[in-house]
N, C-alpha and C positions, 0 to 999 in steps of 0.2 A: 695228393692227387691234384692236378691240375685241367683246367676247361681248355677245348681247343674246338675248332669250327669243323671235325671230322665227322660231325653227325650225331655223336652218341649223344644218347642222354643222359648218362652219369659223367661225372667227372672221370678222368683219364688219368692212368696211373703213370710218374714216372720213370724211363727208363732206369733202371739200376747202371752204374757203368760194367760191373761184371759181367752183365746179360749183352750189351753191346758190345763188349771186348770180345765174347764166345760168338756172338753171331759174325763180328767183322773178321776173327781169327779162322773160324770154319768155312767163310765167305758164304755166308745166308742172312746177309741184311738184306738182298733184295728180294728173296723171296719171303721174310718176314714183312716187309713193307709194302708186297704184292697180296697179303691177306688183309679180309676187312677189318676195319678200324675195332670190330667188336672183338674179334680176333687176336689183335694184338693187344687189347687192353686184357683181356681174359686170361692170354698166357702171363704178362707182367703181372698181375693183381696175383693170379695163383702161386706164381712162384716167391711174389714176395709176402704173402700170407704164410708162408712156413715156416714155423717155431724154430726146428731146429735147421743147420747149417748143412747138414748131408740132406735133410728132405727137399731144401732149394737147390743141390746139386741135384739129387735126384729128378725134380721137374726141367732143370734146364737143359738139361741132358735129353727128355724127354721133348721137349719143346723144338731142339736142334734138330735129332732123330725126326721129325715129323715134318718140318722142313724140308729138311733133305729129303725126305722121298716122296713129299709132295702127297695128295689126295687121303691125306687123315689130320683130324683136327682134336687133338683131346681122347685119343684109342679111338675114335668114330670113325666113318668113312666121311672124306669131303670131295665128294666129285669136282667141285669147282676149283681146287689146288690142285687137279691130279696134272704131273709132268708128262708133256706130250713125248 
């Protein structure tokens, strides 16, 4: 984990490059970078806290998936990501 001036109060986890090669391949860096900073640490921390290898394909899978369709955060509803 690493500190950055994003606000948070915990240290900020970093990007894996598999996770930024799926988001730049599916083209959803920007709407990953357009969610808050707690946001984006939340998905990285979760997905790299998983033991085994199909469970961190499984979240990032997930993570994309929610991306993409905008206004859900974690199975939640996030009105403030929703795609106009």
């Amino acid at each position: 984990m690493s500190a950055d001036s994003s606000g948070l109060k915990r240290p900020r986890y970093p990007m894996p490059d598999f996770v930024e090669t799926a988001l730049d391949e599916r083209g959803l860096m920007d709407a990953y970078k357009q969610r808050p900073a707690y946001q984006q640490n939340d998905y990285i921390g979760w997905i790299n806290q998983a033991k085994r290898q199909e469970t961190k394909e499984k979240r990032l899978l997930q993570m994309l998936e929610e991306l993409e369709a905008g206004g859900v955060y974690m199975n939640m509803k996030h009105p403030a990501s929703e795609k106009a």
